[in-house]
N, C-alpha and C positions, 0 to 999 in steps of 0.2 A: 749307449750312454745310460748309465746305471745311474749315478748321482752327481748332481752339482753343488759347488760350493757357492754361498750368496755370501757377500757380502756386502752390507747395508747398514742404514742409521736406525739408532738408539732411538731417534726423535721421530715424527711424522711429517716434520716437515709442514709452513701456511698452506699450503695450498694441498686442498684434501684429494690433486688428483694423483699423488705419490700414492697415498693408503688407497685407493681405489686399484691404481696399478698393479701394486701390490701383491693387492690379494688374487688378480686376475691373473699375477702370474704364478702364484701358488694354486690356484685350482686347475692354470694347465699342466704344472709339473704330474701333478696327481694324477692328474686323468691319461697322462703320459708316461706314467708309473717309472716319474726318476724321483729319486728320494731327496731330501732338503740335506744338504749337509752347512749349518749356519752357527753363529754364533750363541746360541744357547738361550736366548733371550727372550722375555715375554713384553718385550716395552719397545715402544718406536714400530720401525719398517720391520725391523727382528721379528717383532708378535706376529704382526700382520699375515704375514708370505706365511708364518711355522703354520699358525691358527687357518688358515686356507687353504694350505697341503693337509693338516690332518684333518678338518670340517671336511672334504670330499676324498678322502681314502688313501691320501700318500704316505707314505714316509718320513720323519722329521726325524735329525740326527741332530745331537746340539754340544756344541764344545765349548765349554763356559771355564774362566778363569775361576776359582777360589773365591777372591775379592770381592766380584759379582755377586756371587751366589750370597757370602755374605749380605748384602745390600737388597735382599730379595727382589732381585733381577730375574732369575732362571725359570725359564717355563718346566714346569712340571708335568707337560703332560707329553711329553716328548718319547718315541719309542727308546731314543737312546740317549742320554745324557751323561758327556765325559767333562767331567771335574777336574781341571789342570791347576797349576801354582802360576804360571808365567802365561803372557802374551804369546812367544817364544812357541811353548809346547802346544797352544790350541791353533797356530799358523801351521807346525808343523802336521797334525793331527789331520785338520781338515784338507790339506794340501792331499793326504795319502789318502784321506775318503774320497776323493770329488774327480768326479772322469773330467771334470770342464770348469768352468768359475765365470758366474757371473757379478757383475761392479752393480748396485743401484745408486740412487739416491742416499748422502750419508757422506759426515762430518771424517776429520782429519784418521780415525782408525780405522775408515772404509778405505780412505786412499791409500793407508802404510799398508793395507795389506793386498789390495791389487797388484800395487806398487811394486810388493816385493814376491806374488806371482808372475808378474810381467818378466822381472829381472831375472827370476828361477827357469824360466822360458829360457830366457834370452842366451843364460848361460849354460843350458842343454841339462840343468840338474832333473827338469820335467818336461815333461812333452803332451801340454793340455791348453785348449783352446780357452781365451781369455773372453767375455763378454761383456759388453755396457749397456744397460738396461736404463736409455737416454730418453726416460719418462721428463716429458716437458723442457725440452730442450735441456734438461741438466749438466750434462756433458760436452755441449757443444763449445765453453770455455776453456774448458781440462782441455781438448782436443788443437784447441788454437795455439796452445802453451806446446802442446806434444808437436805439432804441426813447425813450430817456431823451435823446441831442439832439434827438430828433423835438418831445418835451413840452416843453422848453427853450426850443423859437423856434432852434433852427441848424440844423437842417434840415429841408426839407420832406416831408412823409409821401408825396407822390409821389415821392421817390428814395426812399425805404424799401422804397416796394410793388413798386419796377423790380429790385429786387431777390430772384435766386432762393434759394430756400435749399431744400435736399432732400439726404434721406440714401438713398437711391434712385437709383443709378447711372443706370439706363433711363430713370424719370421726368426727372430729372435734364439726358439730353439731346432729349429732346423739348418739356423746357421750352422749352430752349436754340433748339430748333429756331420755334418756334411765337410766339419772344418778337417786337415789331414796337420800334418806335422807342424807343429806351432813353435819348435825350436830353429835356427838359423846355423850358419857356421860365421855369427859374430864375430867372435875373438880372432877368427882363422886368417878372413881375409878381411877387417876394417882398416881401409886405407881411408889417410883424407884428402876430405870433398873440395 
């Protein structure tokens, strides 16, 4: 596992033990020589993890919308900085960087884009293990919702179980490392429950 993709919040979130995590997870990445492939960003949980991977020797890749950059949002100190027009082209971007994708803490554009790695899984378009980096319990309401389309019939409990969830930086990327084919034969055989 060469690079992961983060995606995470603009903000820091009350409770300063997000930016703490954070950054612990950015100086394992480093020191585990996988490189950040994130949102481009110098503000929020964004800065944190990029500014932690490159303060102890990683790699930071950053795919930033136009608009952003505009708004001088965009970390500057990043080894690689690609400049898109659309949401669109930095989802597709970082999907093609990133051997694996981690979820942190972070508003409605952290979940669309999980969201629509999970569904890229699901429908066999990529085959890369998903992670939830469920600092402080964050996750654990997201999980009750996923848990409740499980019982519903919309989705299957094998994308549930492909799913990592750990508040455990180290666990965390060894899951990542050790996880095997993270697509399904969904569409093939979904019969209902």
């Amino acid at each position: 596992m060469r690079s992961i993709g983060v995606f995470c919040g603009a903000n820091t979130g009350r409770n300063p033990v997000y930016s703490e995590a954070s950054a612990a997870l950015g100086k394992l990445m480093a020191e585990q020589t996988i490189a950040i492939v994130y949102g481009g960003g110098n503000v929020g949980l964004m800065g944190i993890i990029a500014d932690a991977v490159l303060e102890h020797g990683g790699k930071a890749i950053g795919v930033i919308p136009q608009s952003l950059v505009d708004r001088e949002v965009a970390h500057t100190g990043l080894h690689e900085l690609h400049v898109v027009e659309t949401m669109h082209e930095r989802k597709a971007i970082m999907a093609a960087r990133s051997d694996a994708f981690i979820a942190m803490p972070g508003g409605f554009g952290t979940f669309d884009e999980i969201c629509e790695i999970i569904t890229w899984n699901q429908l066999g378009i990529i085959k890369k293990p998903v992670a939830f980096y469920n600092i402080n319990g964050y996750y654990d309401r997201f999980f009750e919702m996923i848990s409740h389309t499980v019982a519903e019939g919309f989705v299957k409990k094998d994308q549930l179980d492909k799913l990592i969830v750990e508040a455990d930086p180290v666990i965390l990327l060894q899951k990542l490392r050790v996880f095997s084919d993270a697509s399904s034969d969904y569409w093939v055989d979904f019969k209902r429950i």
